[in-house]
N, C-alpha and C positions, 0 to 999 in steps of 0.2 A: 128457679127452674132451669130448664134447660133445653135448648135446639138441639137435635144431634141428627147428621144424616149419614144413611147407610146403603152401600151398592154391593149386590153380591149378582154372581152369574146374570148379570146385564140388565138385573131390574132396582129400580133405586126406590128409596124411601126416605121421607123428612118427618122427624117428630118433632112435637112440641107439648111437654110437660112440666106442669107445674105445682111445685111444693110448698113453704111456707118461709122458709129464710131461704140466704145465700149460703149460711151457715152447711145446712142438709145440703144443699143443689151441689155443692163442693163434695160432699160424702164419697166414699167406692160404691158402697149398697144402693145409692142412688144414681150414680152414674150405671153401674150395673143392669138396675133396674131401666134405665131409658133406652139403651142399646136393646137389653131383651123386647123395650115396643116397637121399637124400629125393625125388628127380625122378624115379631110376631105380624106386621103390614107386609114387608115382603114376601112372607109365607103366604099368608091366609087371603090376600087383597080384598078386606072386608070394605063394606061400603060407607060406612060412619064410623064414629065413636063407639057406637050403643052395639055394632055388628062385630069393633073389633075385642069389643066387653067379654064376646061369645066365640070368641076362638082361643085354641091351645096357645097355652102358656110357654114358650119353648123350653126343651129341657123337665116339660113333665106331663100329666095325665091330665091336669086342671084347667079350667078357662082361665081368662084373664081377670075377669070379676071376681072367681072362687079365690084367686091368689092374692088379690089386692089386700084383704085383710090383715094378711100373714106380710105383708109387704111395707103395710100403713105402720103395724108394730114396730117392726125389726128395723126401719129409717126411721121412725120416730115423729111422723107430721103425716098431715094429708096431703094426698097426690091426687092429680088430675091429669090426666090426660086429656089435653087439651087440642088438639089437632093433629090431620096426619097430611100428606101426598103421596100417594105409589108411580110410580112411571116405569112402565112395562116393556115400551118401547126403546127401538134406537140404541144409542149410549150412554149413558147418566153418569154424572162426576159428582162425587160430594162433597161438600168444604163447611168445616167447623169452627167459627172464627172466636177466638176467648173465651175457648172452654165451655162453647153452648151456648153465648151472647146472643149471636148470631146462626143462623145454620142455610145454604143455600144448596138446592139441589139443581143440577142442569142436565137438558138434555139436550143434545148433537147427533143430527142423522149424518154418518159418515161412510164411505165406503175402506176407511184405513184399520187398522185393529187395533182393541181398545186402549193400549196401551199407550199407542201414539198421539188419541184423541185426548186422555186422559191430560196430558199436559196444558192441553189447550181449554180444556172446561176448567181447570183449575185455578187459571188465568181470568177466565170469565166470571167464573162464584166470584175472586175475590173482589173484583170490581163492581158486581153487584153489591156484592158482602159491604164494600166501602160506602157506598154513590148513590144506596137504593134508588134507582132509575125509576119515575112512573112507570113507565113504558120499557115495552121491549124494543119496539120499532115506533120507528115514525108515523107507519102503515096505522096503526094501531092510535093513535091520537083522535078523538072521535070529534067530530064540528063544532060540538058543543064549549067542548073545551080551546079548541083554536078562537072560536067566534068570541069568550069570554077574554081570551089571550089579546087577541086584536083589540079587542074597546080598555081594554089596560093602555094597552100601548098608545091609542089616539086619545085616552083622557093625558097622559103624560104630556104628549106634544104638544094639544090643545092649552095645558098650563107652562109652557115651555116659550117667553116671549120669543125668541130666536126662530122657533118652529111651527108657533100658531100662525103664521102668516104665508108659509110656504102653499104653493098650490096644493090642491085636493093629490093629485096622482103624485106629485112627489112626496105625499105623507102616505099614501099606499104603496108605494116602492122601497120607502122604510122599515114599512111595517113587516114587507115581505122580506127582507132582510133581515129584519129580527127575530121573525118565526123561525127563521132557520138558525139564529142561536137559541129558540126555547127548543129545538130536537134537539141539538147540540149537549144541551143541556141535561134534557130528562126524558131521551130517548137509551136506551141501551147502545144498542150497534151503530148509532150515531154519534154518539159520546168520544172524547180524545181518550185510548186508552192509556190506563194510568200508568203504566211500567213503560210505554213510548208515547208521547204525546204527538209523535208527528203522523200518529196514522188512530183513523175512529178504530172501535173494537171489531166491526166489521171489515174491518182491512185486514187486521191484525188474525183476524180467524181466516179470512181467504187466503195470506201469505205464509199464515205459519201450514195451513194444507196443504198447500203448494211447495214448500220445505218439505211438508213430509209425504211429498209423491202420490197426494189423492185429496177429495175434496171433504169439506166441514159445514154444517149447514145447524146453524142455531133455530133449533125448533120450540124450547120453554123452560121455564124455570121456574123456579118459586122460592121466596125468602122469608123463611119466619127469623122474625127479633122477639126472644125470649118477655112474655110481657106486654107484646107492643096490643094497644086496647084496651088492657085489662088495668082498673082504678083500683091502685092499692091504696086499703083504708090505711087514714090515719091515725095513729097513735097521740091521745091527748096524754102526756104523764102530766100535766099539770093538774 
């Protein structure tokens, strides 16, 4: 199948569709058809799958379901349409990494024009696109996940002869050090961005605004991987 995302007059949209080989997903008819679902989400901003079923088809009279049949033929496999995003707000950059592998859409409340922003979300998909970040922020890390973080780190210590013997507070002063490389790690705007390493992506979005004479403010994203979830059956030829 395929990711594909798509920004037109400042509202973005991410699809994800899926067909039966790589063989088809490679097609023009099929790449066609994904781009036409991605127009059909910024058009119509249905609210599921089943709503975007029941909107025009772009470029004709038909819904999306009455066309699918005429669509399953002429590609030759079944298709699915399998997930959308719309973002309506703000400013949305799209990036499409190997041909639909990947697809990430961003959005940046900016007061610069879009053009200028553009540079800079482009920069940020592909970093997501590389790094898939749990997180956007650090902010965003919920207790739950830090508290299972911590008892990793002090079962480590604790089998660590060098470090099991250390006071109690100086194994929480570690810890607390470390947590700040798991943001580092699978926080977004925390992360060392990948095209400069000497400044996080949050640095990297506040300087390049400031290059471009106004501010940048990373407000969401979302990254579909082609597949990711979904259990392709096996083929026994034996």
């Amino acid at each position: 199948g395929m990711s594909y995302a798509l920004v037109e007059n400042g509202v973005g949209a991410l699809v994800e569709v899926n067909c039966e080989t790589d063989f088809c997903a490679k097609s023009d008819l099929f790449v066609a058809f994904v781009k036409d679902i991605a127009k059909a989400v910024l058009d119509n901003d249905p609210a599921d799958v089943d709503a975007l079923m029941n909107c025009k088809y772009p470029g004709t009279e038909l819904t999306v379901s009455e066309t699918m049949p005429e669509k399953v033929m002429s590609i030759g496999e079944n298709l699915q349409i399998r997930r959308f995003v719309r973002f309506a707000e703000n400013t949305s950059v799209g990036y499409v990494h190997a041909g639909g592998k990947i697809g990430v859409l961003v959005n940046l409340e900016s007061d610069l024009p879009a053009e200028k922003v553009e540079e800079i979300g482009k920069d940020v998909a592909m970093q997501i696109a590389a790094l898939n970040p749990r997180f956007w922020d650090k902010s965003q890390v919920d207790q739950a996940t830090l508290d299972e973080e911590k008892k990793i780190l002090l079962v480590q210590m604790e089998n660590d002869p060098k470090m099991a013997s250390k006071p109690e507070k100086v194994k929480e002063g570690i810890v607390a050090g470390k947590l700040g490389k798991f943001y580092k790690e699978n926080c977004l705007l925390q992360q060392e961005f990948v095209k400069d390493n000497s400044m996080s992506v949050e640095q990297y979005i506040a300087s390049a605004a400031k290059a471009a004479g106004g501010k940048v403010t990373f407000k969401d994203a979302i990254r579909f991987e082609k597949g990711e979830g979904i259990e392709k059956k096996q083929e026994n030829f034996a």
